[in-house]
C-alpha positions in Angstrom: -25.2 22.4 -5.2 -23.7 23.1 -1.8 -24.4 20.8 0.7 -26.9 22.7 3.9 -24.2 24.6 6.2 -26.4 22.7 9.3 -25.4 19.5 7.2 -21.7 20.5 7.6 -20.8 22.0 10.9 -24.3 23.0 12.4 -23.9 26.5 11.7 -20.6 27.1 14.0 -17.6 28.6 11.1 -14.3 26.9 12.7 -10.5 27.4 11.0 -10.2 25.4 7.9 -8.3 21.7 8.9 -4.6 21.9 7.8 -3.6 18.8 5.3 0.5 18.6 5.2 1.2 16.7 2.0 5.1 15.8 2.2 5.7 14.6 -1.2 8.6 11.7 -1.7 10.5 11.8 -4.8 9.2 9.8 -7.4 5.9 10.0 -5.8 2.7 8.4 -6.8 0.7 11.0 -8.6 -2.8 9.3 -8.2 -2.6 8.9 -4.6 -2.1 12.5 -4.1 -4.1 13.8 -6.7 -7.1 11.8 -5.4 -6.2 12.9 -1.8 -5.9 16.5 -2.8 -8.7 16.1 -4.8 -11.4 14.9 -2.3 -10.4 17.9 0.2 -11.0 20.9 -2.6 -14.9 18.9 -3.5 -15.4 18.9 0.0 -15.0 22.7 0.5 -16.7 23.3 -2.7 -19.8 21.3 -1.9 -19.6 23.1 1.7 -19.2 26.2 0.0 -16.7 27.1 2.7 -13.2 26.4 3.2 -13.6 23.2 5.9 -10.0 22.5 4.8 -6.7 23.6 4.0 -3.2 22.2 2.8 0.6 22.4 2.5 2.9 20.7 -0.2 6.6 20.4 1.3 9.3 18.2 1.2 12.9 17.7 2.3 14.5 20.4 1.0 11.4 22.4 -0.4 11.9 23.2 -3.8 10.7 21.1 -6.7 9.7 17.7 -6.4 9.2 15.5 -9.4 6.5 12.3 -9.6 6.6 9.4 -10.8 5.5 10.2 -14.0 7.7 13.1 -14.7 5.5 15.9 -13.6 7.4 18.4 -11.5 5.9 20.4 -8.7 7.1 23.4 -6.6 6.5 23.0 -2.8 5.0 25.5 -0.6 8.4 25.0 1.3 10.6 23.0 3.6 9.5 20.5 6.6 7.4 22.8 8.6 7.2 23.2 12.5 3.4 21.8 13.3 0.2 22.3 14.9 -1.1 19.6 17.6 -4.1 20.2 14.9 -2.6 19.2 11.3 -2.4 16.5 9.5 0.9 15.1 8.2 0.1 12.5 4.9 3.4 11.5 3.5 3.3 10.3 -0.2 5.1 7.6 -1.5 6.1 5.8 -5.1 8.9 4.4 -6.3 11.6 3.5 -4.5 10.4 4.4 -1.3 13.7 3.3 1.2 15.8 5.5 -0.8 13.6 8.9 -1.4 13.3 8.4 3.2 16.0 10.7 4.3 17.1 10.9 8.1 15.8 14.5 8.2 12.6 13.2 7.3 12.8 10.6 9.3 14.0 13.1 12.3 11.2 15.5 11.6 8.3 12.7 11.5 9.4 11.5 14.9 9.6 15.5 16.3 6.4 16.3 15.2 4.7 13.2 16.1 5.4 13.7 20.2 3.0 16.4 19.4 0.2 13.8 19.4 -0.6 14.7 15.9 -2.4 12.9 12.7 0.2 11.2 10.6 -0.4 8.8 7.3 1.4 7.3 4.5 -0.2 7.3 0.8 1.0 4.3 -1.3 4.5 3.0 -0.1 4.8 5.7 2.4 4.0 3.6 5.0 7.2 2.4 4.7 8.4 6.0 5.8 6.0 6.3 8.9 7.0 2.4 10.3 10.9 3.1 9.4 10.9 6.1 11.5 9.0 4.0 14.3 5.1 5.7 14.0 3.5 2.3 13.5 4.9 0.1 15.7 2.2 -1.9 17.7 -0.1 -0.6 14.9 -1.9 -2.0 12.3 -1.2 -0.5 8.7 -1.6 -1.2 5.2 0.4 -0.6 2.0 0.5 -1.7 -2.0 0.0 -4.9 -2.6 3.8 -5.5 -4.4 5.0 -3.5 -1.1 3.6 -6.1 1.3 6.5 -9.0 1.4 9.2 -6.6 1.7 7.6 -4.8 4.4 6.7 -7.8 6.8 10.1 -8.9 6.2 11.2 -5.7 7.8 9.0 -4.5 10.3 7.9 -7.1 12.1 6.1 -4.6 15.1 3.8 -3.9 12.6 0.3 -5.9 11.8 -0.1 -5.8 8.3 -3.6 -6.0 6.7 -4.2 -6.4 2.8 -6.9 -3.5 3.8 -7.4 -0.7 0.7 -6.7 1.8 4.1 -6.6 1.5 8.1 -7.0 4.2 11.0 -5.3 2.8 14.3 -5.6 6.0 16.7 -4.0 9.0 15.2 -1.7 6.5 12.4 -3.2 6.9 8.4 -2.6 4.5 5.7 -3.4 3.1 2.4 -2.7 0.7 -0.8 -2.1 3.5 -2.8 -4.4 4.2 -6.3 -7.7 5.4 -5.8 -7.9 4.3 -1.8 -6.8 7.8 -1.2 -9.9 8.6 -2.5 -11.9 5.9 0.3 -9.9 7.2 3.4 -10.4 10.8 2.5 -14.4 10.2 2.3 -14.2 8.3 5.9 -12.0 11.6 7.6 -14.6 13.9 6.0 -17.5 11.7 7.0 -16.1 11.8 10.5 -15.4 16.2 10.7 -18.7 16.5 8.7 -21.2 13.8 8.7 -21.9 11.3 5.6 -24.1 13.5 3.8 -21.3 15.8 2.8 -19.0 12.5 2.1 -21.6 11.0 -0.6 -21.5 14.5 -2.2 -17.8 14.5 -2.4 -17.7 11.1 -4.0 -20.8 11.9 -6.6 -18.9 14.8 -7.7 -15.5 12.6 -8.2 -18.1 10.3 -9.7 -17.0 7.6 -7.3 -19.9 5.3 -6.8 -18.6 2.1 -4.6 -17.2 3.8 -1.5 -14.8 1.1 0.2 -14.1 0.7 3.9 -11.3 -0.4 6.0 -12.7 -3.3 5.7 -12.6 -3.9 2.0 -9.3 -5.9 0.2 -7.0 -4.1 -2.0 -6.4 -6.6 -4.4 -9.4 -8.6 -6.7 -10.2 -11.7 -5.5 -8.5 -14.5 -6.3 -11.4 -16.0 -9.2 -11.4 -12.7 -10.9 -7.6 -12.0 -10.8 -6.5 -15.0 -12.4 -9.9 -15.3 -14.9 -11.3 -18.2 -13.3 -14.6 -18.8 -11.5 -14.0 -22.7 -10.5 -14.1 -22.6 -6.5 -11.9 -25.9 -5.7 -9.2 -24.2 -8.0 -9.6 -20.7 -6.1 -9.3 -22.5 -2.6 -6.3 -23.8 -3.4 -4.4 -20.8 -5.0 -5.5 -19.2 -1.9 -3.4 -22.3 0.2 -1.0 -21.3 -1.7 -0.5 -17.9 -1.6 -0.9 -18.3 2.5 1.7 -20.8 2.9 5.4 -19.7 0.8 7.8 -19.8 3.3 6.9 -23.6 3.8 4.7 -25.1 0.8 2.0 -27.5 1.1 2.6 -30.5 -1.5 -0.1 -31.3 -3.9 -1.5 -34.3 -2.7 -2.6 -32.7 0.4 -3.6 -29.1 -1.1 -5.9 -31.3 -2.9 -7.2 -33.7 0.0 -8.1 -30.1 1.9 -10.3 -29.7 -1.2 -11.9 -33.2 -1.5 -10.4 -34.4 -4.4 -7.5 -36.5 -5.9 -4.0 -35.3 -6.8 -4.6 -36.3 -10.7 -7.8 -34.6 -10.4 -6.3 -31.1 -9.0 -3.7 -31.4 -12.0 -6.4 -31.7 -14.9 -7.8 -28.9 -13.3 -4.3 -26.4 -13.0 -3.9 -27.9 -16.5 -7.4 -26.8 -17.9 -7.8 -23.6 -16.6 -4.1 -22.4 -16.1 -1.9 -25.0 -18.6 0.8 -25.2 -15.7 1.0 -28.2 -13.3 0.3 -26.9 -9.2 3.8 -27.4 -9.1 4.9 -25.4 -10.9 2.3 -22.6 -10.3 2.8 -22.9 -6.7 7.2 -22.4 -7.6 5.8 -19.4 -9.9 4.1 -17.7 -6.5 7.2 -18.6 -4.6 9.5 -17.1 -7.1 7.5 -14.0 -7.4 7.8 -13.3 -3.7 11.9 -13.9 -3.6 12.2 -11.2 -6.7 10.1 -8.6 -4.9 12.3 -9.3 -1.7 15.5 -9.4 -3.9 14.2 -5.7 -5.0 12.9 -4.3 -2.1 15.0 -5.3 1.1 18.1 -6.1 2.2 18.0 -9.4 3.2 20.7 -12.3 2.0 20.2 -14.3 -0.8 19.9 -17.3 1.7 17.2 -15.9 4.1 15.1 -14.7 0.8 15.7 -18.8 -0.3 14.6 -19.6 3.2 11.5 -17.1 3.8 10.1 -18.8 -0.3 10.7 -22.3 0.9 14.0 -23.2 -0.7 16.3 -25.3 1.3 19.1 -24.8 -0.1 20.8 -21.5 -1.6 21.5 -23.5 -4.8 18.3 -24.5 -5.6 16.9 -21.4 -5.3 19.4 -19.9 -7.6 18.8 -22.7 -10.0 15.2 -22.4 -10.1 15.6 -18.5 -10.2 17.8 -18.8 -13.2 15.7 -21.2 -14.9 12.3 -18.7 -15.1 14.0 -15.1 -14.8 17.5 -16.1 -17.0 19.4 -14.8 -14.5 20.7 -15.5 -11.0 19.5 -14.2 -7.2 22.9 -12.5 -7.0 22.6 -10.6 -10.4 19.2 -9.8 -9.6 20.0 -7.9 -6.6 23.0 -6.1 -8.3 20.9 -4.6 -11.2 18.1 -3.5 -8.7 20.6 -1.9 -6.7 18.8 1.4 -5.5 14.6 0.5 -7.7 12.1 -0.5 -6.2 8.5 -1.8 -7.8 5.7 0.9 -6.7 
């Protein structure tokens, strides 16, 4: 049923609001689809067209998705309105689908003081080509360590999306789907947003100020509250870790009594959980960035180059250096 005209726009017809999808290579196809998705509801449910959009791309063409699915663009990178809206979708491999014409363009058209976002890891694009500096910004979870690493003008929040001014983002997934429903909300007013998300049968609408990621209890499967605290420590503190005996004096009990509990609910010591986390964060850096294989050691806590390369070996059989040279040119999504 189409939401009351009055509801939408109070009765005044205005030109449809231009969406400029530039799709990445290897693109995320739920982080479009959902976007995409959200503006056709919303002109359904007004029974008017409220909003209009563009596919293009470096190059025009076809464009292929991460999951294989090719798709023909409407065209090249356009020439802009002060009035569009520029939302840049990202996947895999984000640093290498950037081109410097894209890169060239995004800075043109943003002196026109327009809109600009990145879906997924296409924040990367919009901070690499200087649109988010002084900003804050948001992007996929696995995406996060690289990107601090790298752009340190940036304030990164582990938001699902953020709006600073006329600068878009979001995690990626279904948070295209929250951010769309707050821009709508804004040109339309919330009754037309709720329709749009009871037709995409989307019944707990997030804000900006809602985490991407589950919390820490429910990601690893366990409810005890000491044992979440300290993962938590943890997870804050890798570039210089907090030994055991005072993670567990900040939670108000013994060191033996913290490793019963890692051993109960996890069957690791905090040890070696804690060297798990760490390790995690030097692969993703190894994949995503170019930093040395020293200043990844140093920015997970390791001291020395060789005992990072020793503890690499030991859990991923094989070493920093080989590491970097079989994920020459991938990148996690």
């Amino acid at each position: 049923m189409p939401v009351p005209r009055h509801a939408v726009d109070g009765g005044q017809q205005a030109k449809p609001r231009r969406f400029v999808f530039v799709l990445l290579p290897e693109f995320t196809l739920l982080s479009f689809a959902a976007a995409l998705e959200a503006l056709r509801i919303a002109n359904r449910m007004a029974d008017e067209p409220l909003y209009s959009w563009l596919l293009t791309g470096d190059g025009g063409g076809m464009i292929r998705c991460s999951a294989g699915t090719e798709f023909k663009l409407d065209g090249d990178l356009p020439e802009l309105t002060r009035d569009d809206v520029v939302l840049v979708c990202g996947g895999i491999d984000v640093a290498g689908a950037t081109t410097k014409r894209l890169l060239n363009w995004l800075r043109r058209e943003a002196r026109r003081g327009l809109m600009m976002g990145g879906l997924c890891t296409a924040s990367w694009t919009l901070a690499e080509a200087g649109l988010l500096d002084g900003k804050r910004a948001t992007i996929h979870w696995e995406n996060q360590d690289s990107f601090e690493e790298e752009f340190t003008e940036v304030t990164l929040t582990k938001s699902v999306f953020v709006i600073d001014g006329n600068r878009l983002s979001t995690a990626g997934g279904t948070a295209s789907i929250d951010l769309m429903l707050k821009l709508i909300a804004d040109d339309h007013g919330e009754e037309l947003a709720n329709a749009v998300a009871d037709q995409l049968i989307y019944s707990s609408i997030r804000t900006d100020q809602d985490t991407q990621r589950l919390s820490t209890p429910t990601r690893i499967g366990v409810r005890h509250p000491k044992l979440a605290q300290v993962i938590k420590m943890m997870e804050g503190n890798i570039e210089e870790p907090i030994s055991p005996a005072l993670l567990a004096k900040e939670v108000g009990m013994s060191t033996r009594q913290l490793e019963r509990l890692f051993r109960r609910y996890l069957n690791r010591s905090p040890k070696r959980y804690y060297m798990e986390l760490r390790l995690q964060k030097a692969r993703n850096l190894l994949m995503q960035t170019d930093m040395s294989v020293i200043n990844v050691a140093l920015a997970c806590g390791f001291a020395s180059p060789s005992h990072f390369s020793k503890c690499y070996r030991a859990h991923y059989q094989t070493t920093p250096y080989r590491e970097r040279g079989s994920q020459a040119g991938k990148a996690p999504v």
